[in-house]
PDB file of N, CA, C and O in Angstrom:
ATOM      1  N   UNK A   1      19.430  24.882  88.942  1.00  0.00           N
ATOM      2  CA  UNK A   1      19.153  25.641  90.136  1.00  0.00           C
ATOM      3  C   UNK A   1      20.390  25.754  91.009  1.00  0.00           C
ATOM      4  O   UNK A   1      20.569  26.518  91.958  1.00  0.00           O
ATOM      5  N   UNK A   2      21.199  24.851  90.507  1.00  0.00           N
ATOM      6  CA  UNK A   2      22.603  25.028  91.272  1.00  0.00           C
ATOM      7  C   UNK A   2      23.402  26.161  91.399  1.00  0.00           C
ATOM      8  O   UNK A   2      23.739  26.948  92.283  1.00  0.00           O
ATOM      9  N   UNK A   3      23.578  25.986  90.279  1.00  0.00           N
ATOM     10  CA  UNK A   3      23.927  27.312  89.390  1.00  0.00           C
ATOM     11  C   UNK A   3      23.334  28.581  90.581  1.00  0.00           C
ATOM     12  O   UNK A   3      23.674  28.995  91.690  1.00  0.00           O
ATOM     13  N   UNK A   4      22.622  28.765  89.911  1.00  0.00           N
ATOM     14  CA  UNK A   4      21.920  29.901  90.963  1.00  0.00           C
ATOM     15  C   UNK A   4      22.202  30.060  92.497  1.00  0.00           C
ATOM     16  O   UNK A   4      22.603  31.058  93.095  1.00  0.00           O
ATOM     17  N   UNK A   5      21.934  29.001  92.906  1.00  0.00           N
ATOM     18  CA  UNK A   5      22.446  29.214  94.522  1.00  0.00           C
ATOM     19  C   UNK A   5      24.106  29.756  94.364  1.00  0.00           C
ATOM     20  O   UNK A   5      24.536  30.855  94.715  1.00  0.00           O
ATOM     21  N   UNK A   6      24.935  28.545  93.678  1.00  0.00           N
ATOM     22  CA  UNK A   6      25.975  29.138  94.081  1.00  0.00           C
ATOM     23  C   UNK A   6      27.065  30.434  93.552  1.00  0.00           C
ATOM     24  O   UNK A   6      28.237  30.806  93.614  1.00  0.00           O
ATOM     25  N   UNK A   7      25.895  30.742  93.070  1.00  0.00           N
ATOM     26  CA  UNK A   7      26.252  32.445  92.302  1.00  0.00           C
ATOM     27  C   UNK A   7      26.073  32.904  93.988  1.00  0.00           C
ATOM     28  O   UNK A   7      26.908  33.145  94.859  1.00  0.00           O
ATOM     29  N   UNK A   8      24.588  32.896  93.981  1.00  0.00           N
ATOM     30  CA  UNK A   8      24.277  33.854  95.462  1.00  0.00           C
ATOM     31  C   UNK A   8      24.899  33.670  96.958  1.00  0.00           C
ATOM     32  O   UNK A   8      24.520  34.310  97.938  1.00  0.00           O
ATOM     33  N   UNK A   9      26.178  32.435  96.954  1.00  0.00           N
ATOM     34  CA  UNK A   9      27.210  32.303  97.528  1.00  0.00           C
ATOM     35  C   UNK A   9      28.138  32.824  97.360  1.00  0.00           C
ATOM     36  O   UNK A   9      28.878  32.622  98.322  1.00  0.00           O
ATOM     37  N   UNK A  10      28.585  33.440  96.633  1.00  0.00           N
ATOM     38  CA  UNK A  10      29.585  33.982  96.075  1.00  0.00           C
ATOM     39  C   UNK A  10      29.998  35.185  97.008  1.00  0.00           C
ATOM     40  O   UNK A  10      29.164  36.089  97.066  1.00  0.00           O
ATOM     41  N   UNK A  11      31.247  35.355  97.810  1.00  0.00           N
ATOM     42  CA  UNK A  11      31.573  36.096  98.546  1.00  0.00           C
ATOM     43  C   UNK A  11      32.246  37.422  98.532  1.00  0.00           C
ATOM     44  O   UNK A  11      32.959  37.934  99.396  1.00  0.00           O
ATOM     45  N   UNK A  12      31.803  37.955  97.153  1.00  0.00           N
ATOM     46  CA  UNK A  12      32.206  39.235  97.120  1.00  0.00           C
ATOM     47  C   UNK A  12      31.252  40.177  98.191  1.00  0.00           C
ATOM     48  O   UNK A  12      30.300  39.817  98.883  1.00  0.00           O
ATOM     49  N   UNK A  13      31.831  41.410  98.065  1.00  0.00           N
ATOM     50  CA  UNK A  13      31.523  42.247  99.101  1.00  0.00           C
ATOM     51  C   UNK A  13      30.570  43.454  98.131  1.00  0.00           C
ATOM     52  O   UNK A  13      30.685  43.794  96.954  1.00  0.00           O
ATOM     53  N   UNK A  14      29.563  43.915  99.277  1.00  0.00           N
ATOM     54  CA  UNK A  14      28.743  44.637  98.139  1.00  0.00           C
ATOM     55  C   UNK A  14      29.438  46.298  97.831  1.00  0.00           C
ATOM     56  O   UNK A  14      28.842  47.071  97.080  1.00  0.00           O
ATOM     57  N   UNK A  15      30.637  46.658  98.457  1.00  0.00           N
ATOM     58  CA  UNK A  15      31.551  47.634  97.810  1.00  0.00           C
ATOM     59  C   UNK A  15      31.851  47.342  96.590  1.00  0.00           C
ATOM     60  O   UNK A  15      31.547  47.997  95.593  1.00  0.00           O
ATOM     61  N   UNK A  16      32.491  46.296  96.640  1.00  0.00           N
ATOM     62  CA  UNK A  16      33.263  45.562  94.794  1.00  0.00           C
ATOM     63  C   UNK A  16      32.013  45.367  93.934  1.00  0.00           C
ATOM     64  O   UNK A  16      32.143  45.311  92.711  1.00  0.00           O
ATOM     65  N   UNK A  17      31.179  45.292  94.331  1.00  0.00           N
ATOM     66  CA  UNK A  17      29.716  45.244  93.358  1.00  0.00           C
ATOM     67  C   UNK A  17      29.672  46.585  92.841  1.00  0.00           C
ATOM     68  O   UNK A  17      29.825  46.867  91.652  1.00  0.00           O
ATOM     69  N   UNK A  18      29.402  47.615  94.014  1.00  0.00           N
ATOM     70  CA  UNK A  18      29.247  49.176  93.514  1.00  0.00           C
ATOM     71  C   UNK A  18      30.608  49.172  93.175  1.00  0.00           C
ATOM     72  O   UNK A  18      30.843  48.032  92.774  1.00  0.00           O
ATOM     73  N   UNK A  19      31.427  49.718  93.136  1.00  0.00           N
ATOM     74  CA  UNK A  19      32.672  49.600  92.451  1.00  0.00           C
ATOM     75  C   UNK A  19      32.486  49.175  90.890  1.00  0.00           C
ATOM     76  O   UNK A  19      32.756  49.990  90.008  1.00  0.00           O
ATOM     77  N   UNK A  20      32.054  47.974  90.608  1.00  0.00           N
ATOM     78  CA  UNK A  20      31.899  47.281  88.843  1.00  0.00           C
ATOM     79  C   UNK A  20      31.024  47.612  88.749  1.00  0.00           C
ATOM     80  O   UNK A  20      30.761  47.187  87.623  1.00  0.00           O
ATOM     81  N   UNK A  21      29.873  48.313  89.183  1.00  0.00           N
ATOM     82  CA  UNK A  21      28.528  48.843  88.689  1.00  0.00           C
ATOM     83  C   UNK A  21      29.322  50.437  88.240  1.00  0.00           C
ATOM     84  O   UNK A  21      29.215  50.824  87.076  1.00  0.00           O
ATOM     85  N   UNK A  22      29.869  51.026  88.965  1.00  0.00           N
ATOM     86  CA  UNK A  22      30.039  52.712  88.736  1.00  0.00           C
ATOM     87  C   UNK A  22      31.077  52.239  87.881  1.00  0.00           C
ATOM     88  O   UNK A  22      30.820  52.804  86.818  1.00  0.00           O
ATOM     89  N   UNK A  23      32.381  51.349  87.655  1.00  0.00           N
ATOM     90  CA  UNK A  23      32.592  51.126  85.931  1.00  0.00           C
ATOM     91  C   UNK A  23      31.985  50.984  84.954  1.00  0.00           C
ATOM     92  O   UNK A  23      32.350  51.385  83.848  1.00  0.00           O
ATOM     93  N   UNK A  24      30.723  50.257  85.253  1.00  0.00           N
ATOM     94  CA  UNK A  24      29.997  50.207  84.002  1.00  0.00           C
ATOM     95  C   UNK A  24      29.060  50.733  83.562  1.00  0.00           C
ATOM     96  O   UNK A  24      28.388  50.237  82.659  1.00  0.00           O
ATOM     97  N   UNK A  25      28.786  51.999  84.182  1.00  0.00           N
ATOM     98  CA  UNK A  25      28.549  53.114  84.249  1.00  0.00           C
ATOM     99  C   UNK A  25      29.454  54.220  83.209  1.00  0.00           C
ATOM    100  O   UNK A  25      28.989  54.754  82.202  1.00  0.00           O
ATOM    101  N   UNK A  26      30.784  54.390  83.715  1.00  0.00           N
ATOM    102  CA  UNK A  26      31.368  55.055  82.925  1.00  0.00           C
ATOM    103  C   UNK A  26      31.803  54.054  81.792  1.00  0.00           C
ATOM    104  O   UNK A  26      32.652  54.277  80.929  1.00  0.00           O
ATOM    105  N   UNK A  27      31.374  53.392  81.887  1.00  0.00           N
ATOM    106  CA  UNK A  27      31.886  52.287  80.412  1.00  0.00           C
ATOM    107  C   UNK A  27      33.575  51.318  79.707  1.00  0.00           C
ATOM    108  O   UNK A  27      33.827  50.427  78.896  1.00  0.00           O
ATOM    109  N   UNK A  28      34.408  52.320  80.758  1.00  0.00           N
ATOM    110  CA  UNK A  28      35.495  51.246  80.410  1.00  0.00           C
ATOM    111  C   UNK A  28      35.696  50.227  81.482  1.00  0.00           C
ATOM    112  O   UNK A  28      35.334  50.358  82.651  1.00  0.00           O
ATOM    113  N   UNK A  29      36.183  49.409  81.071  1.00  0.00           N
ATOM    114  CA  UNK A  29      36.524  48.113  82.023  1.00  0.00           C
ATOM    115  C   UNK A  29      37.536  47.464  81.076  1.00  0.00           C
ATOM    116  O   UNK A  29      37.512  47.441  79.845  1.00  0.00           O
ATOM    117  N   UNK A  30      38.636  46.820  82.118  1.00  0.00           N
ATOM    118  CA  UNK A  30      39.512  45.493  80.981  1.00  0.00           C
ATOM    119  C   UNK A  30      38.841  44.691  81.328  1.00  0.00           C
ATOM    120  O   UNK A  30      38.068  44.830  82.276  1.00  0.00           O
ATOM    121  N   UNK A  31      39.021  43.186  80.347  1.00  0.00           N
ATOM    122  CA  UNK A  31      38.542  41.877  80.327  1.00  0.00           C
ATOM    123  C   UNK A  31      38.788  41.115  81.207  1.00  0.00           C
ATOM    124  O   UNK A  31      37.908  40.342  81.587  1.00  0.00           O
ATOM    125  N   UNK A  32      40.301  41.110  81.898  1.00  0.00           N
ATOM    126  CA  UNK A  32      40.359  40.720  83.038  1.00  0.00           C
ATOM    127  C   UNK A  32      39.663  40.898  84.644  1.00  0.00           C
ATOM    128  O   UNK A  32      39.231  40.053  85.428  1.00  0.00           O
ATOM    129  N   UNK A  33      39.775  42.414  84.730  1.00  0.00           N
ATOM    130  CA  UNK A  33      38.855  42.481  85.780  1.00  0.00           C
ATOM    131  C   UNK A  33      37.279  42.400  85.760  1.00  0.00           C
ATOM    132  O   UNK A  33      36.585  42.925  86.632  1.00  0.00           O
ATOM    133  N   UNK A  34      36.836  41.778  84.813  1.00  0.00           N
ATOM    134  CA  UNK A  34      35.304  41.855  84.209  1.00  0.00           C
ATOM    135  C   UNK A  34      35.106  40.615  84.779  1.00  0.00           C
ATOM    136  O   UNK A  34      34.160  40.309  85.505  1.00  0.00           O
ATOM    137  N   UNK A  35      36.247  39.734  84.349  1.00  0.00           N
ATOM    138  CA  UNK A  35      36.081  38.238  84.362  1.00  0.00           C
ATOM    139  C   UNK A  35      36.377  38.089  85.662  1.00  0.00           C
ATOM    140  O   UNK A  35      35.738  37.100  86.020  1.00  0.00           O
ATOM    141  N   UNK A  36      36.928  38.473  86.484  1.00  0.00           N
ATOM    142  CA  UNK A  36      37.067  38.098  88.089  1.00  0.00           C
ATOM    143  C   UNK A  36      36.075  38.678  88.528  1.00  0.00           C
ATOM    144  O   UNK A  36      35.558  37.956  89.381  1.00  0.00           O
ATOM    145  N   UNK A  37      35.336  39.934  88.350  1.00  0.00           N
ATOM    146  CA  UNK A  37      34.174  40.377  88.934  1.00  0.00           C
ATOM    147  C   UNK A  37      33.312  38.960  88.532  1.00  0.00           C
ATOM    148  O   UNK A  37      33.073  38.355  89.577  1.00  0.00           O
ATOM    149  N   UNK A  38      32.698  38.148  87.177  1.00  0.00           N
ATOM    150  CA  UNK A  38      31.864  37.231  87.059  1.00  0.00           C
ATOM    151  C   UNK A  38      32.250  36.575  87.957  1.00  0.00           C
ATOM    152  O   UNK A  38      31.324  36.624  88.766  1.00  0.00           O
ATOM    153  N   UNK A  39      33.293  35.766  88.508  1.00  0.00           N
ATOM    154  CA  UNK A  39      33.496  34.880  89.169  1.00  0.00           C
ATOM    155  C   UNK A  39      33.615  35.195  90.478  1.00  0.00           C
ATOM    156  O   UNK A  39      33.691  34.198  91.196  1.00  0.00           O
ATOM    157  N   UNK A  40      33.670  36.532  91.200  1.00  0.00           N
ATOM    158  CA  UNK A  40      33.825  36.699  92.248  1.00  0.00           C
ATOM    159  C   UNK A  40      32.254  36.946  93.019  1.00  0.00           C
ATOM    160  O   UNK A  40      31.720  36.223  93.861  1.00  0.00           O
ATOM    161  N   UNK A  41      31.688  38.363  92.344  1.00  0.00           N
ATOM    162  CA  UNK A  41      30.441  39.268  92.665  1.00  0.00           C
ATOM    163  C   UNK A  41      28.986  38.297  92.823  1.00  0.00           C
ATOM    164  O   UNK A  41      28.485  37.737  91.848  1.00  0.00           O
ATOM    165  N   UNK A  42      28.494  38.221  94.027  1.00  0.00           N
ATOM    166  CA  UNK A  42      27.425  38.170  94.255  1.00  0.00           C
ATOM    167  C   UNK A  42      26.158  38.686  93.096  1.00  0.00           C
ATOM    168  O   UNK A  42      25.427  39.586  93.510  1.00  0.00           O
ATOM    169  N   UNK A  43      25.935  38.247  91.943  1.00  0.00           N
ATOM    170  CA  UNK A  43      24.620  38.889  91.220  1.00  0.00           C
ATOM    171  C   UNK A  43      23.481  39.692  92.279  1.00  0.00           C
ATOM    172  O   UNK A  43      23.061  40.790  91.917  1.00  0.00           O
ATOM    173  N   UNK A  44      23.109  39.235  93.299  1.00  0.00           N
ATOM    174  CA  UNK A  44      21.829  39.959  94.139  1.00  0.00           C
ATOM    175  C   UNK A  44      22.616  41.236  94.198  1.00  0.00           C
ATOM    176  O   UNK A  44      22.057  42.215  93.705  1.00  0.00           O
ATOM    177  N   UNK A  45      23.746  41.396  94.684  1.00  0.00           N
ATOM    178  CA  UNK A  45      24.603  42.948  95.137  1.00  0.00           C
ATOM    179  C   UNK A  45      24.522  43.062  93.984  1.00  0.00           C
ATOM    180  O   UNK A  45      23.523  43.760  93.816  1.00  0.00           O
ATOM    181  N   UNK A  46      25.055  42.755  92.779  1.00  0.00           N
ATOM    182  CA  UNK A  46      25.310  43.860  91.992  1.00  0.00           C
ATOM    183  C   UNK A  46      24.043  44.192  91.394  1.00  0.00           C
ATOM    184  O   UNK A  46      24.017  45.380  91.072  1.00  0.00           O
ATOM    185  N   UNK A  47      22.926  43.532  91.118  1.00  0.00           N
ATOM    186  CA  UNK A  47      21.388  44.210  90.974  1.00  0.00           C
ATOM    187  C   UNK A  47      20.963  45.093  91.965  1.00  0.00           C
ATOM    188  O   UNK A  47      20.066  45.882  91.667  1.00  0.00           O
ATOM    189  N   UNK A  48      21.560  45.114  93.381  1.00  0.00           N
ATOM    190  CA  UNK A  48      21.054  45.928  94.381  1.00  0.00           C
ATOM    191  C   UNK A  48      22.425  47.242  93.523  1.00  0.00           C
ATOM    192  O   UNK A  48      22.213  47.733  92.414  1.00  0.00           O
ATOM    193  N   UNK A  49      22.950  47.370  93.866  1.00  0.00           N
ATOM    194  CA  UNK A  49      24.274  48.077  93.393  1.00  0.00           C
ATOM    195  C   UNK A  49      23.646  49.234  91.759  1.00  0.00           C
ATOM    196  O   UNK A  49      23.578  50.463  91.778  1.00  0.00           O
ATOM    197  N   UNK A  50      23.317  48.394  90.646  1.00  0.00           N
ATOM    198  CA  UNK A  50      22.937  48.671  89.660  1.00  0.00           C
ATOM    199  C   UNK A  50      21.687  49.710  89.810  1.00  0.00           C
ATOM    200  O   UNK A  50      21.573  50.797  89.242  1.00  0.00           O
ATOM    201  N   UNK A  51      20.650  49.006  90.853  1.00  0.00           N
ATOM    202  CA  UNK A  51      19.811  50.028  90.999  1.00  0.00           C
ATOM    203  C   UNK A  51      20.236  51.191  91.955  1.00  0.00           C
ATOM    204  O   UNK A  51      19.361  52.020  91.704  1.00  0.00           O
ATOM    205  N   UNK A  52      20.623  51.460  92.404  1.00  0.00           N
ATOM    206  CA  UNK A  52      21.259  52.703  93.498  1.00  0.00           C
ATOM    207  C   UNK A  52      21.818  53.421  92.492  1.00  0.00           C
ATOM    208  O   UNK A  52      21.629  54.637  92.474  1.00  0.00           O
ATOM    209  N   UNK A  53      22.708  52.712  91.345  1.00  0.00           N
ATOM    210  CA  UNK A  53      23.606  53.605  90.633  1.00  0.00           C
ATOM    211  C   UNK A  53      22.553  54.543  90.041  1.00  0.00           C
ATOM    212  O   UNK A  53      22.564  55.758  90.239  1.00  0.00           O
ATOM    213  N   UNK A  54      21.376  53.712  89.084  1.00  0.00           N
ATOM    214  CA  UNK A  54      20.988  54.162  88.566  1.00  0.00           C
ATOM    215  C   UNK A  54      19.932  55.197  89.483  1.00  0.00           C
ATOM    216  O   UNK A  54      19.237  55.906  88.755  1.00  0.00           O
ATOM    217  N   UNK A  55      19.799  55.309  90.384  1.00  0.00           N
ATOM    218  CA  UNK A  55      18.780  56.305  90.911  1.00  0.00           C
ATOM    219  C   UNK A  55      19.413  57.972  91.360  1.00  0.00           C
ATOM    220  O   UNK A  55      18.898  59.085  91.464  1.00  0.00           O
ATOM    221  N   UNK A  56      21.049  57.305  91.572  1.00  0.00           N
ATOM    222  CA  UNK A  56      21.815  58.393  91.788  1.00  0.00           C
ATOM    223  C   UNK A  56      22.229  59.655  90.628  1.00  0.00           C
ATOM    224  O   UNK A  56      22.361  60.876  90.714  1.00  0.00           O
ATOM    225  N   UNK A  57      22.399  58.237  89.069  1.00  0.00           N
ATOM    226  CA  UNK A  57      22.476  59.142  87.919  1.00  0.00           C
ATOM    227  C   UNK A  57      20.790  59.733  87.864  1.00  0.00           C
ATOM    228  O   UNK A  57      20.771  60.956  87.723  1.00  0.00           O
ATOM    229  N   UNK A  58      19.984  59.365  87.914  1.00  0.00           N
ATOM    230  CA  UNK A  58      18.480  60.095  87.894  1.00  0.00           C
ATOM    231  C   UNK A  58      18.596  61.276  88.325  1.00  0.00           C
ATOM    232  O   UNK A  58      18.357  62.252  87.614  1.00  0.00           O
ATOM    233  N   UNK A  59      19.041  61.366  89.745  1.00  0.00           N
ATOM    234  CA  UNK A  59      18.958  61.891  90.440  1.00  0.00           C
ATOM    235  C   UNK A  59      20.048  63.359  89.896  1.00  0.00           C
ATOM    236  O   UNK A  59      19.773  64.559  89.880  1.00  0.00           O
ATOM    237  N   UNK A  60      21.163  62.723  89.549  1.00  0.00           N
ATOM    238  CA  UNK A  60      21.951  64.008  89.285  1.00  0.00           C
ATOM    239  C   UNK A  60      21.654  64.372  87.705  1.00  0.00           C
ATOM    240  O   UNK A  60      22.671  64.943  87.312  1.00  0.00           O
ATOM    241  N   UNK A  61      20.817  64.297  86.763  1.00  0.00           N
ATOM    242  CA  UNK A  61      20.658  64.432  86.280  1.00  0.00           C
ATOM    243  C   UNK A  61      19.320  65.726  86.058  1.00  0.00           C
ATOM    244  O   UNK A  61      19.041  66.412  85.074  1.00  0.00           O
ATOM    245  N   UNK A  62      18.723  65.659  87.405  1.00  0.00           N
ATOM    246  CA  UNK A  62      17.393  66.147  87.500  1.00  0.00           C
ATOM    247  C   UNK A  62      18.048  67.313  88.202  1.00  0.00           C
ATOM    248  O   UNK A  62      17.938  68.462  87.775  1.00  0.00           O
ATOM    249  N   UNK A  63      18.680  67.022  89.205  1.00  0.00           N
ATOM    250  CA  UNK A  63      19.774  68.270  89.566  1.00  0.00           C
ATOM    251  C   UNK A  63      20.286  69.328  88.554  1.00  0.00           C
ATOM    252  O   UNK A  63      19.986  70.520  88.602  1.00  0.00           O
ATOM    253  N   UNK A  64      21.037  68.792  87.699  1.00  0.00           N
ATOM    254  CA  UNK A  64      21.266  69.669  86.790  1.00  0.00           C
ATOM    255  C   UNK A  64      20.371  70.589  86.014  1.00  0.00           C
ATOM    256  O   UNK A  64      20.386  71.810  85.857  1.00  0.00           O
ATOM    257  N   UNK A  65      19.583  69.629  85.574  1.00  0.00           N
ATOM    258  CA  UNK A  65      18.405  70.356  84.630  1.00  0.00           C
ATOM    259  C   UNK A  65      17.893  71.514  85.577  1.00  0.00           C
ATOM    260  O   UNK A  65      17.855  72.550  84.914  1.00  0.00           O
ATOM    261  N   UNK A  66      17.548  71.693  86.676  1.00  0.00           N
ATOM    262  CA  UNK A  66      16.936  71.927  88.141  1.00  0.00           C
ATOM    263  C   UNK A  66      17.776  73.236  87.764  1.00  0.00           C
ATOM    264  O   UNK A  66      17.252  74.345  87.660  1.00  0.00           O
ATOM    265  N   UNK A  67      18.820  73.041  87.616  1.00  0.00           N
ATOM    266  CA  UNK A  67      20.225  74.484  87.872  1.00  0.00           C
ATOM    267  C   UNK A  67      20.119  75.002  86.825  1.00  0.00           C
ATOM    268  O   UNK A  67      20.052  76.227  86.936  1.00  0.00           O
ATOM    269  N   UNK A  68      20.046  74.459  85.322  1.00  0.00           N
ATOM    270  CA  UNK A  68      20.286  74.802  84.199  1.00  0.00           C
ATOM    271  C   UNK A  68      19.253  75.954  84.026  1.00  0.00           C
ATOM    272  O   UNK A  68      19.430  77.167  83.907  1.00  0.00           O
ATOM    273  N   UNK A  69      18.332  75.342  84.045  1.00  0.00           N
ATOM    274  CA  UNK A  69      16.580  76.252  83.703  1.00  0.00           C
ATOM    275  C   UNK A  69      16.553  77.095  84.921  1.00  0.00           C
ATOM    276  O   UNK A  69      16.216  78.228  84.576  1.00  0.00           O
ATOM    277  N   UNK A  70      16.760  77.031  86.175  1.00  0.00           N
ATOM    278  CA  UNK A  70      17.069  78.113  87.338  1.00  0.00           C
ATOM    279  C   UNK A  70      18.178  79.074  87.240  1.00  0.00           C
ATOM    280  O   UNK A  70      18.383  80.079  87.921  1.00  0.00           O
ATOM    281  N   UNK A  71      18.809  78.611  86.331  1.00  0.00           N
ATOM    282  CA  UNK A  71      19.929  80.069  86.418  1.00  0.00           C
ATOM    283  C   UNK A  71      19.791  80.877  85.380  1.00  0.00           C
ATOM    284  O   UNK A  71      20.307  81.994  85.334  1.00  0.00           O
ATOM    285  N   UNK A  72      18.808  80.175  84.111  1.00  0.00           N
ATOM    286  CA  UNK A  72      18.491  81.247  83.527  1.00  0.00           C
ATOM    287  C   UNK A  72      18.930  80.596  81.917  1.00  0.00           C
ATOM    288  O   UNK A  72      18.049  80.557  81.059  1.00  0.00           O
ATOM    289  N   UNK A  73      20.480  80.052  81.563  1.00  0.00           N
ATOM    290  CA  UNK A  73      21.107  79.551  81.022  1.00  0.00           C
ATOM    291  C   UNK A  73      20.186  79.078  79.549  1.00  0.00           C
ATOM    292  O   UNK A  73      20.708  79.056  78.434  1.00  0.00           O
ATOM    293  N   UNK A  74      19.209  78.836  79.731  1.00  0.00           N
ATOM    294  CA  UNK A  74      18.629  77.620  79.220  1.00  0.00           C
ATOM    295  C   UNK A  74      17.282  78.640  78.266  1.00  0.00           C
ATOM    296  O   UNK A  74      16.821  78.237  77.197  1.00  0.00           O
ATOM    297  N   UNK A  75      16.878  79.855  78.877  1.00  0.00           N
ATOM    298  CA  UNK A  75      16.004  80.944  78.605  1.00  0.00           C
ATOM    299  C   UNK A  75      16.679  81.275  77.093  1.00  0.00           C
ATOM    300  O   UNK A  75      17.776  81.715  77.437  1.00  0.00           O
ATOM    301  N   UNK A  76      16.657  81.322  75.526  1.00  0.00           N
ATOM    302  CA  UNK A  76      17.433  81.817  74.672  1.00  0.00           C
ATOM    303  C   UNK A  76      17.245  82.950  74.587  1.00  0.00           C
ATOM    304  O   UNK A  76      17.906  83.628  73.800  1.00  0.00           O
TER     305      UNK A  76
END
């Protein structure tokens, strides 16, 4: 249980969370900055972080489709 608390001590900032969430998102990252994000990033931010990302890709995703089939594009 230690463990745990002192993850959720951990004094990263919840920018640098979104920040390594929208990398891992687009999928590259080096090993080094992966490994200072583990040791730095708050886990609660970056689960808060992770979900935002993901509601934003939802979101622009539904956008598109929204434009695609509205402009006609999509009609063969």
């Amino acid at each position: 249980m230690s463990g745990l608390k002192e993850a959720a001590a951990r004094r990263g900032t919840f920018w640098q969370s979104m920040r390594a969430v929208a990398w891992s998102f687009f999928g590259v990252r080096r090993g080094a900055d992966h490994q200072r994000d583990v040791e730095r990033l708050n886990p609660l931010h970056v689960v808060i972080a992770g979900l935002i990302g993901a509601g934003v890709f939802i979101a622009l995703l539904v956008l598109l489709v929204r434009w695609v089939v509205g402009s006609g594009i999509a009609a063969g």
